[in-house]
C-alpha positions in Angstrom: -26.8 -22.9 -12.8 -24.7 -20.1 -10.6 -25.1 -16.2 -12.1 -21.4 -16.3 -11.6 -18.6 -17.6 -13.3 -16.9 -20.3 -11.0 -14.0 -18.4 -9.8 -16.2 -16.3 -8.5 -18.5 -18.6 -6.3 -15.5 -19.8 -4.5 -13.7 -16.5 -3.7 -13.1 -15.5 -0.8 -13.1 -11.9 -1.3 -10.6 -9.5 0.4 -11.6 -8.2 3.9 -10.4 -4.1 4.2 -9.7 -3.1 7.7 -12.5 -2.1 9.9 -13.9 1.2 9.8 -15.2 2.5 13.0 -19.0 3.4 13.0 -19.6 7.4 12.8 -19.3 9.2 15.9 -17.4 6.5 17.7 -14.5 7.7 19.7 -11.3 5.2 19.1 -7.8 5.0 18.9 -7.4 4.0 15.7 -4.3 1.8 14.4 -5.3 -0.7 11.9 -5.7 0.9 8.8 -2.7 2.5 8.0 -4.2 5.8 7.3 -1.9 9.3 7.9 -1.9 9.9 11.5 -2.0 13.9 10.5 -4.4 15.9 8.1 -3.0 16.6 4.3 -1.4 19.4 3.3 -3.3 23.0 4.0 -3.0 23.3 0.9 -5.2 21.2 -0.4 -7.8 22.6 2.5 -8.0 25.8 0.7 -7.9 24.2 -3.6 -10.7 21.9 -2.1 -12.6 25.3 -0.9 -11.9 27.3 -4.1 -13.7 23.9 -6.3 -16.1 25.6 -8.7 -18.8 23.3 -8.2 -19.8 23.9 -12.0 -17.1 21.4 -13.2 -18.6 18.6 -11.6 -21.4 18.4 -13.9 -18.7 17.3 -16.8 -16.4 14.5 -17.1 -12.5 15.0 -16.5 -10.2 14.4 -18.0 -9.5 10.2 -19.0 -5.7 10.3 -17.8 -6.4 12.9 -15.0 -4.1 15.1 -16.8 -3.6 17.8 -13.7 -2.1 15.3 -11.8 -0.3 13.8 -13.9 1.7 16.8 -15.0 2.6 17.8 -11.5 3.2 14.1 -10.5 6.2 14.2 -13.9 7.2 17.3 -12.6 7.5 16.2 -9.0 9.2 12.7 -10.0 11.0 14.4 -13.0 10.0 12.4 -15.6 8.1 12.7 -18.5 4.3 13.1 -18.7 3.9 9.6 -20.7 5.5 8.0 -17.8 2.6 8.3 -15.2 -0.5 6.8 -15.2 -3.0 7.6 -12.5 -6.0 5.3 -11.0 -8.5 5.3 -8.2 -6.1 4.7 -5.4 -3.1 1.9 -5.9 -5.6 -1.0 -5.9 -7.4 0.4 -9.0 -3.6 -0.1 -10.6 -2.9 -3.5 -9.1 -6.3 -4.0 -10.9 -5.6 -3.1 -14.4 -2.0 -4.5 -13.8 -3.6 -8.0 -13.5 -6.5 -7.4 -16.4 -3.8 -6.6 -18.5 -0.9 -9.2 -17.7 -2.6 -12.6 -16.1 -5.3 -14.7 -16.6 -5.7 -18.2 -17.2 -2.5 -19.9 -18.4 -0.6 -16.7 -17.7 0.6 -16.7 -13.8 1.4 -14.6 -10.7 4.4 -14.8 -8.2 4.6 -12.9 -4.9 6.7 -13.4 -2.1 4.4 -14.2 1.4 3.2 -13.0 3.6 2.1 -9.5 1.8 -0.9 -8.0 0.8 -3.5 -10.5 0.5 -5.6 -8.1 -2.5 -3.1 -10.2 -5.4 -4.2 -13.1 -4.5 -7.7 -12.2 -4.3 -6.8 -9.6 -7.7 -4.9 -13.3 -8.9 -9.0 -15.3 -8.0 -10.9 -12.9 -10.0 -8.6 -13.5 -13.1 -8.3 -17.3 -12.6 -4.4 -17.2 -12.8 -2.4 -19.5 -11.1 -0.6 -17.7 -8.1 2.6 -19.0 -7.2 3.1 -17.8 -3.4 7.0 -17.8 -2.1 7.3 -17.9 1.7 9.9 -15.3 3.2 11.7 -16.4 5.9 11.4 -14.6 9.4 13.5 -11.7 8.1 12.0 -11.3 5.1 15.3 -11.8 3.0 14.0 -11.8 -0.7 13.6 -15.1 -1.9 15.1 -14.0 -5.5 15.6 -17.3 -6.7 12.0 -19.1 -5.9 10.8 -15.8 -8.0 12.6 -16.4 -10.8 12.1 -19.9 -11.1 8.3 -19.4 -11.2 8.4 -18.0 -15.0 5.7 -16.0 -13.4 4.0 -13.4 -15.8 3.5 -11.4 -13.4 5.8 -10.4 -10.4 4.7 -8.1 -7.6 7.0 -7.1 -4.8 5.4 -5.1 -1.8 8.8 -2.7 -0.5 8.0 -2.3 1.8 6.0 -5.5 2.8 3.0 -4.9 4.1 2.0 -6.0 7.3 5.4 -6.6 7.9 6.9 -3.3 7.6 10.5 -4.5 6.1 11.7 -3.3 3.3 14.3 -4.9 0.6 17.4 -3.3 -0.8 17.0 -1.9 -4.6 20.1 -3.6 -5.4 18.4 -6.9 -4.7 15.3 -5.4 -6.6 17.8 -4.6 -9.7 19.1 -8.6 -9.4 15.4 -10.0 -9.8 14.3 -7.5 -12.3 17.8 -9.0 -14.4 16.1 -12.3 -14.2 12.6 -12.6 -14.3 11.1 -12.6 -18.1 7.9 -11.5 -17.3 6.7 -7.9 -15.6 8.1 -6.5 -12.3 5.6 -4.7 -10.3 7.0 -2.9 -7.4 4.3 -2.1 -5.1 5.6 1.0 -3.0 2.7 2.3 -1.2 4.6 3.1 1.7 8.1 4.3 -0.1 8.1 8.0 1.6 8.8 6.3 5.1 11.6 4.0 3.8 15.2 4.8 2.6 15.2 3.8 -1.0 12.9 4.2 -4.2 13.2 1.4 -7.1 12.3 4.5 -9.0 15.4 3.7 -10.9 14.6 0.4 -12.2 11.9 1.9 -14.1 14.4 3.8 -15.7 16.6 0.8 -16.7 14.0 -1.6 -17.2 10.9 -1.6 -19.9 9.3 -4.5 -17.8 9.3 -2.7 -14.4 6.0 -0.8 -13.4 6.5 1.3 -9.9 3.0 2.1 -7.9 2.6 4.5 -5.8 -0.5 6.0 -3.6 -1.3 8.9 -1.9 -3.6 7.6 0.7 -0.7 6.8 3.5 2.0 9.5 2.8 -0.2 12.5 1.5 -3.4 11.7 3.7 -5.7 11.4 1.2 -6.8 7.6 1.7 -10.5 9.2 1.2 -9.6 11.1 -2.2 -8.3 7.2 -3.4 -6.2 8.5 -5.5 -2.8 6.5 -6.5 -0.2 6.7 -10.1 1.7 4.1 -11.4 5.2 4.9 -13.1 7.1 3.0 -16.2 7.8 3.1 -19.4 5.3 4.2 -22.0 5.2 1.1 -23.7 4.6 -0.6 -20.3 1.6 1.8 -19.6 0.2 1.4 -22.8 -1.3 -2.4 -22.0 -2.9 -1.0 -18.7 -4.5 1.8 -20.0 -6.3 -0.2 -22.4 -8.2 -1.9 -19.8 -9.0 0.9 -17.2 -12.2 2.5 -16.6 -13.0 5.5 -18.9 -13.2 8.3 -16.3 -11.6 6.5 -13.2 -9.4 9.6 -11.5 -12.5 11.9 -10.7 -12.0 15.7 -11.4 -12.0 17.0 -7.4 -9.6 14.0 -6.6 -7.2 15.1 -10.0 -6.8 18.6 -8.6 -6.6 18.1 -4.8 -3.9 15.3 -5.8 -1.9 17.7 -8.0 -1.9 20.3 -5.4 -0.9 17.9 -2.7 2.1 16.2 -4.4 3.1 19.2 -5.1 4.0 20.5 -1.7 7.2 18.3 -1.2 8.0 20.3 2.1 5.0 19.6 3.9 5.4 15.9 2.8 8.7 15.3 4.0 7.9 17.1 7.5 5.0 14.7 7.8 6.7 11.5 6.8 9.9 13.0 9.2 7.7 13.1 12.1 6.0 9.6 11.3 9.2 8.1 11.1 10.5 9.6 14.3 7.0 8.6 16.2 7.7 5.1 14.4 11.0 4.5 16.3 9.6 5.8 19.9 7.0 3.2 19.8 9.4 0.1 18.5 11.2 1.3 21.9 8.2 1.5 23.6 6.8 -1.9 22.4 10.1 -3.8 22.9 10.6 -2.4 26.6 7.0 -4.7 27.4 8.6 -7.5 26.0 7.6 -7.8 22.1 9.8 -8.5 19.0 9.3 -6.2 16.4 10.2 -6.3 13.0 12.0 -3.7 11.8 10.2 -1.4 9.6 10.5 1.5 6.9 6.4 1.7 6.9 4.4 4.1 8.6 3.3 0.8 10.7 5.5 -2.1 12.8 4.3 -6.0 12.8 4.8 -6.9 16.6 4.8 -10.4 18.4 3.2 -10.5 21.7 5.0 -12.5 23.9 2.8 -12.6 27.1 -0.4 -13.4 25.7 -2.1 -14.8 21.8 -1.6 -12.3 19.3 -5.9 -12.8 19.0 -6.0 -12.4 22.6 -4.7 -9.1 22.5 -6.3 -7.8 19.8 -9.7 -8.5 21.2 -8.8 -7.0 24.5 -7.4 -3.9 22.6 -10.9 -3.5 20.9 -12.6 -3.7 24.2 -11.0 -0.9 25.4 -11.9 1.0 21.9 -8.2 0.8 20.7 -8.1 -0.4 17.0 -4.9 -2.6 15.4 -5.1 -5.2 12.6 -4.7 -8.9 13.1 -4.9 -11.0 10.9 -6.2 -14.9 11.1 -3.9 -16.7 8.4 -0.3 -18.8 8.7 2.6 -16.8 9.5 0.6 -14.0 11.0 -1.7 -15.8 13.7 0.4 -14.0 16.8 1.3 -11.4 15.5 -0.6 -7.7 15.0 -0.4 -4.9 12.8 -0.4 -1.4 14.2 -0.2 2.0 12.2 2.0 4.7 13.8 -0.5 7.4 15.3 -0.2 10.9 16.6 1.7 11.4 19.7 -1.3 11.4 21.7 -2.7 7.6 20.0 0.6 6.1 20.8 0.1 7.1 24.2 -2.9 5.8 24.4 -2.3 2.3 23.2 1.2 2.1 25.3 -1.2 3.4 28.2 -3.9 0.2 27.8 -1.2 -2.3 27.1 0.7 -1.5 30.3 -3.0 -2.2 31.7 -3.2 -5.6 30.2 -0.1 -6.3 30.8 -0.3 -6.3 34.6 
């Protein structure tokens, strides 16, 4: 007799992206992490920590952050719900809303975690294919009666984003909950911030791991209406928002300015290496993520990515339909895009 329940003996469990050993030098593009440190700020509230506090528990709803998070967003307190990073909320969110007879939609590719978060639960996952530009494929959604919907904007690994107006005409339809999973919403042009606001089925995450550069702290909110909020909170961990992570996060969302420099000069990097990447002869999707999906067109996507790694340069690739020649690569510093235009020039030859 297995010591696990059968959905769990056949899982395959989600891969993160590799993490370079410590004290090995790499240009490293696969993770989507901040290519610059958070805000100074948060250098000097992380220095100030009385290290007295960490001998209690904080607060269950990380109440710090969640204040300055309402005040940032402008919404009420009641509104935000924080977790250990996004994927703690993508957790709860399928705790609370799937499960066996109760089912998932998701347009594809996206992030692979729901349909490993969809495994655990032993839901049915219905997965809709986008076409090459990653239109929305409102009415396949819809006509899955899904539970659950979750719509990555932008997509991740493909970068694209959809418009909120097509967002507003799928939340109209589906019956179930509309999760709108906008880890990477600071680099794009809209927010379906809104919805939330018109909608008591729509749930908005968020993270601070790519915009804020905190991916360490793990430290994420989700946003919707209390009555929404209420199902997920009873299913979360008791303490899961640790005390250091609570303040550093508050202090960190607070400073909008530094923020919007940051994402400003992500965005701009962003466009110098699509320009870069195209003038060797790749497609690119276009993207409003801190990240571009590419399509090498001299050599396998796999290929590539291997020779990349030789030469200590990191990017993602990813062995599945759809995605077999292509690669993922986070938008570094000035200096890291340099370096990976540098070695594919070399490879190129």
């Amino acid at each position: 007799m297995s010591r696990f329940r059968q959905e769990i003996e056949i899982l395959e469990p989600y891969v993160p992206g590799e993490q370079p050993a410590a004290g090995d030098v790499v240009v490293k593009l696969n993770t989507n992490e901040n290519a610059f440190p958070p805000s100074p700020r948060v250098r000097q509230a992380l220095q100030a920590i009385d290290v007295n506090q960490l001998r209690r528990y904080p607060q269950p709803f990380a109440d710090e952050f969640r204040a300055a998070t309402a005040e940032v967003l402008g919404v009420d307190s009641s509104w935000i719900l924080p977790g250990n990073g996004s994927d703690d909320l993508l957790t709860q969110l399928f705790r609370a809303v799937t499960g066996p007879g109760r089912r998932v939609t998701y347009p594809i590719p996206t992030y692979v975690l729901y349909r490993t978060l969809a495994n655990i639960q032993g839901c049915a996952a219905t997965e809709v294919p986008y076409d090459d530009t990653y239109a929305l494929p409102t009415t396949q959604l819809t006509d899955a009666d899904a539970a659950l919907t979750i719509i990555a904007n932008p997509n991740s690994p493909s970068g694209t984003a959809v418009s909120i107006d097509d967002l507003r005409v799928l939340a109209g339809r589906v019956n179930g909950v509309l999760a709108v999973d906008e880890a990477y919403v600071e680099f794009a042009n809209e927010s379906a911030l809104d919805l939330v606001r018109e909608h008591d089925h729509v749930i908005v995450l968020r993270t601070l791991s790519k915009s804020h550069g905190l991916a360490g702290l793990r430290l994420g909110f989700a946003i919707a209406q209390p009555s929404l909020l209420k199902g997920l909170a009873k299913v979360k961990d008791s303490y899961n928002v640790d005390a250091i992570a609570a303040h550093l996060g508050a202090v960190a969302i607070r400073d909008i300015d530094y923020t919007r420099e940051v994402t400003e000069r992500i965005v701009a990097a962003r466009s110098n290496l699509i320009g870069a990447l195209e003038g060797l002869g790749f497609y690119v999707w276009p993207s409003q993520a801190n990240f571009i999906l590419v399509r090498p067109t001299h050599c396998s996507a796999k290929h590539l990515h291997k020779a990349l790694k030789s030469r200590n340069v990191f990017v993602r690739y990813f062995n599945e339909p759809r995605l077999a020649n292509t690669l993922r690569i986070t938008v570094g510093t000035d200096e890291e895009n340099h370096a990976l235009m540098e070695t594919l020039k070399e490879l190129h030859r």
